[in-house]
C-alpha positions as CSV (number, residue, x, y, z in Angstrom):
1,X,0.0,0.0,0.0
2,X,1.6,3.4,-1.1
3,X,-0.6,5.8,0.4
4,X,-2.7,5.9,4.0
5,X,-4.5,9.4,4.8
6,X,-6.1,9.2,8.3
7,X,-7.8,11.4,10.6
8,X,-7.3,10.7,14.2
9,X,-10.3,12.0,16.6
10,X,-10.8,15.5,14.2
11,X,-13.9,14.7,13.1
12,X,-17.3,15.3,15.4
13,X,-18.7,12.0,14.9
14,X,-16.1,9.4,13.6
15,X,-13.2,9.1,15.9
16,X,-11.6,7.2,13.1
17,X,-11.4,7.7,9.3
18,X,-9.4,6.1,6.6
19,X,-8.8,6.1,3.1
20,X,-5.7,4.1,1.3
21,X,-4.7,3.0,-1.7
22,X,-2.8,-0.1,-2.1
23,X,-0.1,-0.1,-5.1
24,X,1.3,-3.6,-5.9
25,X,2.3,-5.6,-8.7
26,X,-0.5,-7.3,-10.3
27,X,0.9,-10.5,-10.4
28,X,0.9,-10.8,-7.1
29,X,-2.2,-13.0,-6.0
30,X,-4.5,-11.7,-3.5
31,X,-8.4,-11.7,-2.2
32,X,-11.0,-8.3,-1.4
33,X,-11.8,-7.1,2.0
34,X,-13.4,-9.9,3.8
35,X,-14.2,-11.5,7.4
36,X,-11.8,-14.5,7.5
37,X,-12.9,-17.6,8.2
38,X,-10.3,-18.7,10.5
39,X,-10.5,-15.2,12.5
40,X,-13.7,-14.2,12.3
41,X,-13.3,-10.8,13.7
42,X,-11.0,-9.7,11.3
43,X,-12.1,-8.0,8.2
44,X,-9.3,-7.0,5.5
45,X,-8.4,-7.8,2.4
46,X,-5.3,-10.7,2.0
47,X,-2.2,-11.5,0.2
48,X,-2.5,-15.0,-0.8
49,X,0.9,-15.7,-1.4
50,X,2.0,-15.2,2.6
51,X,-1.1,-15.0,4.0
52,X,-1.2,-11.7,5.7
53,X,-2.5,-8.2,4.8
54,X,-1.8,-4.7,4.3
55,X,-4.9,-3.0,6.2
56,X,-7.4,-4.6,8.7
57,X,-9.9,-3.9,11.2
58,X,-11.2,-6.3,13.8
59,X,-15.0,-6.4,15.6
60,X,-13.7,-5.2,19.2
61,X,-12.0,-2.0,16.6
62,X,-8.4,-2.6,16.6
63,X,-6.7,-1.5,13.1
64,X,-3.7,-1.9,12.0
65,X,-2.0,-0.9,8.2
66,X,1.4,-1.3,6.6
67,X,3.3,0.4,3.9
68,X,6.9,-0.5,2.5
69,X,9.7,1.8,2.8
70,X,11.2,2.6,-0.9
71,X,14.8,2.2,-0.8
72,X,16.5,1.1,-3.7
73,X,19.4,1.0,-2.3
74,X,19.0,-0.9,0.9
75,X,19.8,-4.8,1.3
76,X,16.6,-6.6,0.3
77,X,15.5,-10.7,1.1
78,X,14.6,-10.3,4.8
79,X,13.0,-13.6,5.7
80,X,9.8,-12.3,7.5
81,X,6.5,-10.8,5.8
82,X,5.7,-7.2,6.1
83,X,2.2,-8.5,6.1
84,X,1.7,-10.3,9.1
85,X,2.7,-8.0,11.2
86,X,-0.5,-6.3,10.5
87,X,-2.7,-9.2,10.9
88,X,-1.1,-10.3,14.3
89,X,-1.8,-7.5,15.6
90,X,-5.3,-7.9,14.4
91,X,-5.3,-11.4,15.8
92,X,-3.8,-10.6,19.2
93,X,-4.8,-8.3,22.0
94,X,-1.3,-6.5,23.1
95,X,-1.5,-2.9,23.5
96,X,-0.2,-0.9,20.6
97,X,2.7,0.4,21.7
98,X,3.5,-2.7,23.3
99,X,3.7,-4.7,20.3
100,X,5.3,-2.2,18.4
101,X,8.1,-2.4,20.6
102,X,8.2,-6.1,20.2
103,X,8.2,-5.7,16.5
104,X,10.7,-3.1,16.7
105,X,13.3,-5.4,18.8
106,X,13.1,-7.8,15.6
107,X,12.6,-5.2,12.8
108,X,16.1,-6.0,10.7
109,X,14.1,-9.2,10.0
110,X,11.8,-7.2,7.5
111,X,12.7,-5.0,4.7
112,X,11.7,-1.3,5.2
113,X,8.3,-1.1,6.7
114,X,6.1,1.9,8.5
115,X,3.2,0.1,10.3
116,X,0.3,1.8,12.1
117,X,-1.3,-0.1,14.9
118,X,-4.0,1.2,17.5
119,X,-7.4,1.5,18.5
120,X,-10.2,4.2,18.1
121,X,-8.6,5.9,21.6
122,X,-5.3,5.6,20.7
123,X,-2.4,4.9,17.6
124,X,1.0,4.7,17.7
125,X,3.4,3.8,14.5
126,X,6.5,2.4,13.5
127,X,9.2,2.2,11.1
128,X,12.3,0.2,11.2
129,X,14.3,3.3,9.5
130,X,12.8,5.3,11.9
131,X,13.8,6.5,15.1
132,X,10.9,3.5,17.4
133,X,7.5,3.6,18.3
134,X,5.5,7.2,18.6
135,X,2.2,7.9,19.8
136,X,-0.1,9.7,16.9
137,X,-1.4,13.1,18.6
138,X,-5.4,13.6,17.0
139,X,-5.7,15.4,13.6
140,X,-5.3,14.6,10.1
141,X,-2.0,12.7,8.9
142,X,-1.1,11.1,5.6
143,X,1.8,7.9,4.9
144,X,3.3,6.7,2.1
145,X,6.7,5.4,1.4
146,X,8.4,7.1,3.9
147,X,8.1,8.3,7.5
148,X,4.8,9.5,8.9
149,X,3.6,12.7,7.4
150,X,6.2,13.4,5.3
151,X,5.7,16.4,3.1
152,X,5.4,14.4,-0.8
153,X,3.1,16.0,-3.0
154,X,0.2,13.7,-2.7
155,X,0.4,13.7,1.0
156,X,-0.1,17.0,1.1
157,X,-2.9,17.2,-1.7
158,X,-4.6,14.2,0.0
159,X,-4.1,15.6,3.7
160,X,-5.6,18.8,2.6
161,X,-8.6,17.2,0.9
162,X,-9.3,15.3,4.0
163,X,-9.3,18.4,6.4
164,X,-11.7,19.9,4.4
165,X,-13.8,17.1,4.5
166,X,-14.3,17.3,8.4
167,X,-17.7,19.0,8.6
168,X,-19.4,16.5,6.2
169,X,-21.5,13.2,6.8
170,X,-21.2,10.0,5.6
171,X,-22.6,10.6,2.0
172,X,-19.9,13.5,1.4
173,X,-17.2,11.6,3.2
174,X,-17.8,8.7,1.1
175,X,-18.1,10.3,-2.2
176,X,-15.2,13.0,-1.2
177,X,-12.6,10.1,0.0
178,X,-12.7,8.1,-3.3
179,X,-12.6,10.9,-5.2
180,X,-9.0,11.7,-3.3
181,X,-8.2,8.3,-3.9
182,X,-8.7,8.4,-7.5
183,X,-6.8,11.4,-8.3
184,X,-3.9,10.5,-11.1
185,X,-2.4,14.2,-11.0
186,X,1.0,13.6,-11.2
187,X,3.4,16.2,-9.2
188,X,5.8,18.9,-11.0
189,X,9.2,17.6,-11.2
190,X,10.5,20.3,-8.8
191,X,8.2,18.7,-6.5
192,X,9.0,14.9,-6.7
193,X,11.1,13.4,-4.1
194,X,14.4,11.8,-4.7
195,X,14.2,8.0,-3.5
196,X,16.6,6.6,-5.8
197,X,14.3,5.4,-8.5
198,X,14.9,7.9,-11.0
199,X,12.8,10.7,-12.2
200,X,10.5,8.9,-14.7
201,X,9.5,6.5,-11.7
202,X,9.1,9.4,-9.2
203,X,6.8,11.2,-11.4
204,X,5.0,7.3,-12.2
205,X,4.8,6.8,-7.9
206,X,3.5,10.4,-7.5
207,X,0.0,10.2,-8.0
208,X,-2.2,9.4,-5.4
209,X,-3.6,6.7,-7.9
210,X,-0.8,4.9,-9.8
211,X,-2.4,3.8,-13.1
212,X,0.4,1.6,-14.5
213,X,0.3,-1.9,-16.5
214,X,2.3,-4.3,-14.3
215,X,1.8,-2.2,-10.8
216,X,-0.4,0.5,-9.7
217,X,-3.4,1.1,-7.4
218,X,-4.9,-2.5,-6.6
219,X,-7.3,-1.5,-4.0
220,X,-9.2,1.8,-3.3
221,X,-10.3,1.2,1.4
222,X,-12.6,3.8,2.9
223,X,-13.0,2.8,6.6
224,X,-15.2,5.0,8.7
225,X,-15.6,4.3,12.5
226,X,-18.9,6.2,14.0
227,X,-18.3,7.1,17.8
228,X,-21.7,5.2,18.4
229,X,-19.4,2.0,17.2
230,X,-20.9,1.2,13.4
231,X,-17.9,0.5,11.2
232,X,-18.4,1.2,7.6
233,X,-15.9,-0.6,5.2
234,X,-15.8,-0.3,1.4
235,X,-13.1,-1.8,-0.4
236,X,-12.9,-1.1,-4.4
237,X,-10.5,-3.3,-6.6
238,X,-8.9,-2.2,-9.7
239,X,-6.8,-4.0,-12.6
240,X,-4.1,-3.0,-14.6
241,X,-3.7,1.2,-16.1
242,X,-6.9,1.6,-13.2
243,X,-9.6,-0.5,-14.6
244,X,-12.5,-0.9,-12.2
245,X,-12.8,-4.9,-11.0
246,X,-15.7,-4.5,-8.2
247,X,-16.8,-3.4,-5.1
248,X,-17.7,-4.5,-1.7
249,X,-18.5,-3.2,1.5
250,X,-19.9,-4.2,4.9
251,X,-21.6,-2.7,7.8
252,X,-21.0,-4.1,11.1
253,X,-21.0,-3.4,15.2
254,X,-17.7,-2.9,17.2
255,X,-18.4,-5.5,19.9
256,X,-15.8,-7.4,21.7
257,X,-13.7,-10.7,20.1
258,X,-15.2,-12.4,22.5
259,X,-18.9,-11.8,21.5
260,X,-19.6,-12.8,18.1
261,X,-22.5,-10.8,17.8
262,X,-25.2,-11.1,15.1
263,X,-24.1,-11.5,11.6
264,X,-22.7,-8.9,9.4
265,X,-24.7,-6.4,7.3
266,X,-22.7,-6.8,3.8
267,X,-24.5,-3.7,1.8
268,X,-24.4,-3.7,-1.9
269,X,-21.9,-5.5,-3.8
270,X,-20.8,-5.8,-7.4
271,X,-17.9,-7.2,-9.9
């Protein structure tokens, strides 16, 4: 995932929003946004080739979400998946900045990661080329491929968009998000960052959507966390240059892991 924009208890009536795009090859086998059968309470997408995921939320409303840290340059081949550490924290029940510290103590067993782990009263993040675990303080943020809030172009468009979507209900949150996520505006070159992939790929990786043939935008996620505990999750999927595959989404009850609950409310579904 290449791009995770986030507001943090700034919004009047969800304590938790977010909207990310996942960027990945398209080779690279994976299912749509689903309850798992063997963990029940978690609902993300998954990576079929390891088995883990990039962003998840369980029933009891612990969320976790992971992007990769582009560095051409660094060693690559680590043995462990960047992807379970998101779903073990969705399968556990450690405190967030408890298990980011475990994660941290055994982080030159990934290759670059920044990983976002919490609940709806509290986040905290981490990146193993950054400096250990911090708390998030409330407000808007934005992630990519490189340290929380980092000032890229399509944080900043994305962040800004966000923050002006604040005052609006679900409808306009819904509608406004995806729109964000859509956006292919590619920055000015005086604006791309330097990441060591050369300037053709900058400009490529600087859209919030990354249309490409082989990689790009795979998944569009809108999660949206009312403080009366409904959890609204919409997942859409895309194919190669941005070619719409389907959509689905659920509605469901924050309730504890513990407590089953009645069945999900899937709403509308297509593709």
């Amino acid at each position: 995932m290449c791009l995770i924009l986030f507001a943090h208890k700034a919004h009047r009536d969800y304590p938790l929003i977010m909207a990310a795009n996942r960027d990945e090859a398209f080779a690279r086998p994976s299912a749509p946004a689903a309850f798992w059968d063997e963990l029940p309470h978690i609902c993300a997408g998954r990576d079929l080739g390891k088995g883990g995921t990039w962003l998840g939320i369980t029933r009891a409303g612990r969320i976790a979400a992971v992007t990769n840290y582009r560095d051409p340059t660094a060693a690559r081949g680590a043995p462990l998946s960047r992807g379970a550490l998101v779903k073990d924290f969705l399968a556990g029940q450690a405190a967030s900045r408890h298990y980011l510290s475990e994660v941290g103590a055994r982080g030159d067993q990934y290759n670059g990661f920044i990983l976002i782990a919490g609940d709806l009263e509290r986040l905290d993040w981490l990146s193993n080329r950054g400096p250990g675990v911090e708390r998030i303080v409330p407000g808007v943020h934005g992630l990519s491929n490189h340290l929380l809030d980092t000032p890229w172009p399509k944080i900043q468009r994305a962040r800004q968009t966000m923050e002006s979507l604040l005052s609006v209900g679900e409808m306009g949150l819904v509608s406004g998000l995806f729109e964000v996520l859509a956006d292919r505006t590619q920055a000015p070159d005086h604006e791309l960052p330097d990441t060591g992939v050369g300037v053709q790929r900058e400009r490529e990786l600087s859209s919030i959507f990354v249309s490409g043939e082989r990689y790009g935008t795979r998944a569009s996620t809108l999660i949206l966390v009312h403080q009366d505990g409904g959890v609204l999750f919409v997942e859409r999927s895309y194919g190669p240059l941005g070619v719409p595959l389907g959509e689905v989404a659920y509605r469901f009850d924050l309730r504890s892991v513990t407590d089953p609950g009645p069945a999900v409310r899937p709403t509308a579904q297509r593709g």
